[in-house]
N, C-alpha and C positions, 0 to 999 in steps of 0.2 A: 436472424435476430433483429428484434424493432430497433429502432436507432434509440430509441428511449431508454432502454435495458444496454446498451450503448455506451450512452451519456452516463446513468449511473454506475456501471461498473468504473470508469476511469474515474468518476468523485470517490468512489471506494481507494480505487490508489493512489489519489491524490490524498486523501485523510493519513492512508497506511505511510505512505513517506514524508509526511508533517512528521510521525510518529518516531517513523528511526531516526529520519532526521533531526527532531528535536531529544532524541535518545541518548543517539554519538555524540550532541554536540554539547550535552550536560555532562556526559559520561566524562567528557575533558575537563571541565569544572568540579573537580573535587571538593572543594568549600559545601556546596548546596548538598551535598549526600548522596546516597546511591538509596532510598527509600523507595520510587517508583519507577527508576530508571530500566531500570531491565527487566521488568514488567513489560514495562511500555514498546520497549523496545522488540520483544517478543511477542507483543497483540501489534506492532503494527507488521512485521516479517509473515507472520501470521494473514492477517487481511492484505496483505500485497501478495501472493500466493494466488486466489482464486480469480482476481480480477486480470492479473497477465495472461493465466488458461485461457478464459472466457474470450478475453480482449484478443488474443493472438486467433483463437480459431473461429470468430468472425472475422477477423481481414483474412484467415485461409477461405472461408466459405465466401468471401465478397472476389478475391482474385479466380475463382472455381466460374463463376458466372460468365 
């Protein structure tokens, strides 16, 4: 894998755990409502999914070398 396609799959999980992360931590705040939270919270479980595969079996394929 290019280092390029690399670099963006981790900005991919870094977006996805802004997502849960700011999910859980609304999810505690009861006041603001639960309208988009578990939404959000399940697009970002969702895109953090593809990006740990990808991201794990390049560093299998870089310690392989």
């Amino acid at each position: 894998m290019k280092e390029q396609y690399h670099i963006f799959w981790e900005l991919i999980l870094i977006i996805a755990s802004i997502l849960i992360f700011r999910s859980v931590w609304l999810l505690l705040d009861t006041y603001l409502g639960y309208n988009l939270l578990i939404p959000l919270l399940i697009i970002g479980i969702i895109l953090s999914i593809p990006p740990l595969f990808i991201l794990n079996r390049h560093l299998e394929d870089k310690k392989k070398r």
